[in-house]
FIKOLZA-1660 file (N, C-alpha, C; in steps of 0.1 Angstrom, whole numbers, plus 5000, padded with zeros to 4 digits):
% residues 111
   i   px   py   pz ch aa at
   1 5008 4988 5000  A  X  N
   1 5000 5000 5000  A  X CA
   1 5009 5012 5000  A  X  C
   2 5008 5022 4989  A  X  N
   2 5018 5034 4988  A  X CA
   2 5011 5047 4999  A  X  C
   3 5017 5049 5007  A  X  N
   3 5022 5065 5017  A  X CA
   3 5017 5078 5011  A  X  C
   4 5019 5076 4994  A  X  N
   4 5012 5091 4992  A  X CA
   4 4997 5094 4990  A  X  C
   5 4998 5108 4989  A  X  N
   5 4981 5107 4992  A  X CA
   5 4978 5117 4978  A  X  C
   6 4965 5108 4972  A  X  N
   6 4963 5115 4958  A  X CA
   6 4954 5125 4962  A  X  C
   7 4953 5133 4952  A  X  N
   7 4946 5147 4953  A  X CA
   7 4943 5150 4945  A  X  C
   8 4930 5154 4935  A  X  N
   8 4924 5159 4924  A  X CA
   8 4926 5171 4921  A  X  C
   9 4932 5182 4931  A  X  N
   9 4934 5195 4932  A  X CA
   9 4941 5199 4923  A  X  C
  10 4941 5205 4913  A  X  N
  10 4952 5207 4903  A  X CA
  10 4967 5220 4912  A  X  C
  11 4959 5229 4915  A  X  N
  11 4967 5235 4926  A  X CA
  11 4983 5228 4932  A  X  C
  12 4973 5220 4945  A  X  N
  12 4978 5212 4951  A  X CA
  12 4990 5203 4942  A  X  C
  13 4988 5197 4929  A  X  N
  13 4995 5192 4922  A  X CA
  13 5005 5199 4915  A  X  C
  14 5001 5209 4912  A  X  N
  14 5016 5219 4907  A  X CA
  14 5024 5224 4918  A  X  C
  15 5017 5228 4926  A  X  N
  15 5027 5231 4939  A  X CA
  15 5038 5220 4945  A  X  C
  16 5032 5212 4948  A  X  N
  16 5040 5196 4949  A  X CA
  16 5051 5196 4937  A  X  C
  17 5045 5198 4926  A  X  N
  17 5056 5197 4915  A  X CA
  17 5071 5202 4911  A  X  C
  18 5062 5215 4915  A  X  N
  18 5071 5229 4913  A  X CA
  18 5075 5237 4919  A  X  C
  19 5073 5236 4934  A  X  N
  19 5071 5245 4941  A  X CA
  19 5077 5238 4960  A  X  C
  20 5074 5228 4960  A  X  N
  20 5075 5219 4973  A  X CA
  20 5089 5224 4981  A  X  C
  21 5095 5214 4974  A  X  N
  21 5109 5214 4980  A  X CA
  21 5121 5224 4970  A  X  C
  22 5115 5235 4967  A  X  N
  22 5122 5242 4960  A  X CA
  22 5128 5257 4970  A  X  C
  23 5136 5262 4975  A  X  N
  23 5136 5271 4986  A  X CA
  23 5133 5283 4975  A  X  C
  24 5138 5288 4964  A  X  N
  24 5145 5293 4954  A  X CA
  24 5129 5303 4950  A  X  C
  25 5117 5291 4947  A  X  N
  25 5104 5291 4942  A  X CA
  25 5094 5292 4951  A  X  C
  26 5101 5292 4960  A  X  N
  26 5089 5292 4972  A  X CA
  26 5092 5308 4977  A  X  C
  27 5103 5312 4978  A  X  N
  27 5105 5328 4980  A  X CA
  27 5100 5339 4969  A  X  C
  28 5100 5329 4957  A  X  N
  28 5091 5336 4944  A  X CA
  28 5081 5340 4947  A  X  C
  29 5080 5332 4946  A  X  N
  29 5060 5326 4945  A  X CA
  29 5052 5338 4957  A  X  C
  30 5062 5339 4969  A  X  N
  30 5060 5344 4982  A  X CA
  30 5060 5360 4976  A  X  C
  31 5071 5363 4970  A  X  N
  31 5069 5377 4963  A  X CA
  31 5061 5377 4954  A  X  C
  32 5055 5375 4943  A  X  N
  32 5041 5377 4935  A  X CA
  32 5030 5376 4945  A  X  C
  33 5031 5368 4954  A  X  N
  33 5016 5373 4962  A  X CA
  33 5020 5386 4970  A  X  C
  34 5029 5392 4975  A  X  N
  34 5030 5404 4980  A  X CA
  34 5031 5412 4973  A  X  C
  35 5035 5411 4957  A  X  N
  35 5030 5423 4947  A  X CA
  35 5014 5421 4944  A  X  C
  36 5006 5411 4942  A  X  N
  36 4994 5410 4940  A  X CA
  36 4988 5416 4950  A  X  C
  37 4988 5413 4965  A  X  N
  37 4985 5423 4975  A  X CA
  37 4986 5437 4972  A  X  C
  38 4998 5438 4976  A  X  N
  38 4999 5453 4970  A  X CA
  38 4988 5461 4960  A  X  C
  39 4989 5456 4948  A  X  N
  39 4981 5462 4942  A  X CA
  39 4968 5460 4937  A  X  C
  40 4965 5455 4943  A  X  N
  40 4948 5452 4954  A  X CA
  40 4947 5461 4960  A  X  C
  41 4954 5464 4968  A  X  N
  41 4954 5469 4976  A  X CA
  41 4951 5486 4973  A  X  C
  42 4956 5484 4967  A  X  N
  42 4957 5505 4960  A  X CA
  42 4946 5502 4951  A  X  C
  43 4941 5491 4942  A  X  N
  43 4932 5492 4937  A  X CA
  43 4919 5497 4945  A  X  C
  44 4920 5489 4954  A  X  N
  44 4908 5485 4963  A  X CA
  44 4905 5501 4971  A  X  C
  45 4920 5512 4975  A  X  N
  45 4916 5521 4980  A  X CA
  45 4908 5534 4971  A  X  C
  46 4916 5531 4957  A  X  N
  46 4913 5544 4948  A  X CA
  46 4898 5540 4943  A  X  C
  47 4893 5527 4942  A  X  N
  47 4878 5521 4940  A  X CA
  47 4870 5528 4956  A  X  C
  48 4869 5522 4962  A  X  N
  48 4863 5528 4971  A  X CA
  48 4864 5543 4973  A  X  C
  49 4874 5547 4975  A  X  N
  49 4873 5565 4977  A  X CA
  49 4862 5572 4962  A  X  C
  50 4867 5561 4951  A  X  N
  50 4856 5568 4939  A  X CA
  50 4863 5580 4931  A  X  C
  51 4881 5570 4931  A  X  N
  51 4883 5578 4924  A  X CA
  51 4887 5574 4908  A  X  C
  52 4891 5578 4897  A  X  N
  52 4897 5571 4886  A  X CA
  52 4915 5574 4889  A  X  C
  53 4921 5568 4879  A  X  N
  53 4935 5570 4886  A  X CA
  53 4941 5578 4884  A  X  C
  54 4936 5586 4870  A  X  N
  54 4940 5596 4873  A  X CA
  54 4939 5610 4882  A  X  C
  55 4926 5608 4889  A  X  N
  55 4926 5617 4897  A  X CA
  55 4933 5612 4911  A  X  C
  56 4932 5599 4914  A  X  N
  56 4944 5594 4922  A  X CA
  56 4961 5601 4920  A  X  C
  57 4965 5600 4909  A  X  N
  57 4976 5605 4907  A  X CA
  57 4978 5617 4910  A  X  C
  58 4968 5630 4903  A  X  N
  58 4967 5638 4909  A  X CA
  58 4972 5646 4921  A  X  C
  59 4965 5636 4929  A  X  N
  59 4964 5635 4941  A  X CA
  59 4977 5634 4951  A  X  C
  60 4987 5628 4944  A  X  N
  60 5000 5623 4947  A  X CA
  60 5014 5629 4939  A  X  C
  61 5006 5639 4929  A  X  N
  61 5015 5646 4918  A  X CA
  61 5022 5634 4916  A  X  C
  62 5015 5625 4907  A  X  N
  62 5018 5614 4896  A  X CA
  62 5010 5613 4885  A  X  C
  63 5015 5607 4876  A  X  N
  63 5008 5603 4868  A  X CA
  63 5000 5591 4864  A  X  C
  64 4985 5590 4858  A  X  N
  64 4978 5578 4857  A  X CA
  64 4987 5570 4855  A  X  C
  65 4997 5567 4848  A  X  N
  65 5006 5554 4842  A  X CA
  65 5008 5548 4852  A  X  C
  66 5018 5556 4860  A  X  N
  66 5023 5556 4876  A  X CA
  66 5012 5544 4879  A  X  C
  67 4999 5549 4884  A  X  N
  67 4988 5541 4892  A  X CA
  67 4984 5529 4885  A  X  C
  68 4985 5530 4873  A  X  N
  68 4984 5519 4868  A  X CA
  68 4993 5505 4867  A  X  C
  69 5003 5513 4870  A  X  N
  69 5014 5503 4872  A  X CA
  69 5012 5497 4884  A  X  C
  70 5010 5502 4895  A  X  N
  70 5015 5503 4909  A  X CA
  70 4999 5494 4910  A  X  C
  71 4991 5495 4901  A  X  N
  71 4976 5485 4908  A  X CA
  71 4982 5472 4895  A  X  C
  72 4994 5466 4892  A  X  N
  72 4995 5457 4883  A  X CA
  72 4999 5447 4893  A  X  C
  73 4992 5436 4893  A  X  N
  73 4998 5424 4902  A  X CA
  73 5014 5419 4897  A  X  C
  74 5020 5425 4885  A  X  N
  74 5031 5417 4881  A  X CA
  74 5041 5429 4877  A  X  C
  75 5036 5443 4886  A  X  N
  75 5046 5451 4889  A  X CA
  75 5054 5451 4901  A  X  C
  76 5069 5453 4900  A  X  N
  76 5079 5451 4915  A  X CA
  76 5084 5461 4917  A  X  C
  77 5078 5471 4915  A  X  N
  77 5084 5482 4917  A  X CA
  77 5079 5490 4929  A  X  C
  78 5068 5482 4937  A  X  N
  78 5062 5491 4952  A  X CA
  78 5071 5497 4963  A  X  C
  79 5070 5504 4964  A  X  N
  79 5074 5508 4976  A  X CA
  79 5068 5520 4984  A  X  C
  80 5071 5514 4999  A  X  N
  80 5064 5521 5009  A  X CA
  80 5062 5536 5010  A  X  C
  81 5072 5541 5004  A  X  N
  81 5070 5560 5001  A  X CA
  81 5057 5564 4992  A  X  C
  82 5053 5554 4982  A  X  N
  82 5044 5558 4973  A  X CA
  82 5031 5547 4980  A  X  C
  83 5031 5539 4988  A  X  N
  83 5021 5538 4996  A  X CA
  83 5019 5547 5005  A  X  C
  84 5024 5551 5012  A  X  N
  84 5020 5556 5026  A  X CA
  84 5018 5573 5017  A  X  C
  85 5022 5580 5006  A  X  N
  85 5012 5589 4997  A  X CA
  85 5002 5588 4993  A  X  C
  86 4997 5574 4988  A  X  N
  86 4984 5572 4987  A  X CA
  86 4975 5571 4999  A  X  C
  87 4979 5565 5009  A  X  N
  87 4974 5561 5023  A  X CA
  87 4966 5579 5028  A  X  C
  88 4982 5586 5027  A  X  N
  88 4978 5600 5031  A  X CA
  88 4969 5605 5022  A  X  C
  89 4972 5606 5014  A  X  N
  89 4960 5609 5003  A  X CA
  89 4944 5611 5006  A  X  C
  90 4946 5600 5008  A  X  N
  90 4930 5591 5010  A  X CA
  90 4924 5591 5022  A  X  C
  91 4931 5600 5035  A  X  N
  91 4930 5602 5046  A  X CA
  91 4929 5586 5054  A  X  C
  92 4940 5578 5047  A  X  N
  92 4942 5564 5056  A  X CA
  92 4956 5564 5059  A  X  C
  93 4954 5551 5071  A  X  N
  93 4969 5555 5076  A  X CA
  93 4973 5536 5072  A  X  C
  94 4984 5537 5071  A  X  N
  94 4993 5528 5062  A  X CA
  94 4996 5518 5075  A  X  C
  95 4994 5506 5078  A  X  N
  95 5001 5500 5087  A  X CA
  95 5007 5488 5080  A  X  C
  96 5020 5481 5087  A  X  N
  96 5031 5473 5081  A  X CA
  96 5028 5461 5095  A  X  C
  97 5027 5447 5087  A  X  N
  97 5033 5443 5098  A  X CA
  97 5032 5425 5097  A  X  C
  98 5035 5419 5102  A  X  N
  98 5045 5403 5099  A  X CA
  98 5036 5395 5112  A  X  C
  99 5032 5385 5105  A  X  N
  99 5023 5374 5117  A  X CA
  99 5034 5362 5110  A  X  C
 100 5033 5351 5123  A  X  N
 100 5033 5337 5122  A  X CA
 100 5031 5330 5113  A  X  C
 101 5031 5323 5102  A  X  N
 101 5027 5315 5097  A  X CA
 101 5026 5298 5102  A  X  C
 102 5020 5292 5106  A  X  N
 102 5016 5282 5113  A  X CA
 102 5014 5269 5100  A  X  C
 103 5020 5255 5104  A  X  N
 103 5023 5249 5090  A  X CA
 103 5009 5246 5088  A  X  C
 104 4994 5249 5092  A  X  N
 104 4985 5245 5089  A  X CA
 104 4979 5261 5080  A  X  C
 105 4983 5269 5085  A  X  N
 105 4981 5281 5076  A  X CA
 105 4989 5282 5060  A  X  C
 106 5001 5276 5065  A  X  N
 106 5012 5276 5053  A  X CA
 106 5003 5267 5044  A  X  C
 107 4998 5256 5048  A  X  N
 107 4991 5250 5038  A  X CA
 107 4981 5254 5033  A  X  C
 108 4968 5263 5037  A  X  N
 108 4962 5267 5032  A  X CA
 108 4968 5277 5022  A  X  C
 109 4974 5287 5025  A  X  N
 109 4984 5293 5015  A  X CA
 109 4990 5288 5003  A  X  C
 110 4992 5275 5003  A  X  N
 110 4996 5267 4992  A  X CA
 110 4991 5264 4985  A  X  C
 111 4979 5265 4983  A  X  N
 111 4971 5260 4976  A  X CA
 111 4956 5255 4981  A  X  C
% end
């Protein structure tokens, strides 16, 4: 009787593949979700406040391109000076900060 355990998850299956025991891919993978955040994130504020981006930019003396970039999940160019302008902006305050990851959280994370 074979030890592993099948899984229909396509997810689950590429991760295993590509991604498992790779240190290299797993610090990747870890950065594309913190750029995806990211710009969600600014998406999510300049949507709600009601604004377009370019009047976000505006707002920041940038330009629409600028926002556009910076709401692109597969832009790496974020940084905290041009968040915490938007934050101010938008009369929000910017907070930073680092939890635990627990290997049953890690797993859900994976897929």
């Amino acid at each position: 009787m074979s030890s592993i355990k099948k899984t229909a998850n396509a997810v689950k299956i590429l991760h295993n593949r590509y991604v498992e025991d790779k240190p290299g891919r797993k610090a990747s993978l870890q950065e594309e979700r913190v750029n995806a955040q990211v710009a969600r994130l600014i998406f999510s504020l300049r949507k709600d406040a009601g604004l377009s981006q370019k009047q976000l930019a505006e707002m920041i003396e940038t330009t629409q391109s600028v926002i556009s970039r910076l709401e692109d999940a597969d832009y790496e160019g974020h940084s905290l000076s041009v968040l915490e302008k938007i934050t101010s902006a938008l009369n929000k305050r910017l907070i930073i900060g680092a939890v635990d990851v627990s290997p049953e959280a890690a797993s859900v994370l994976q897929g």
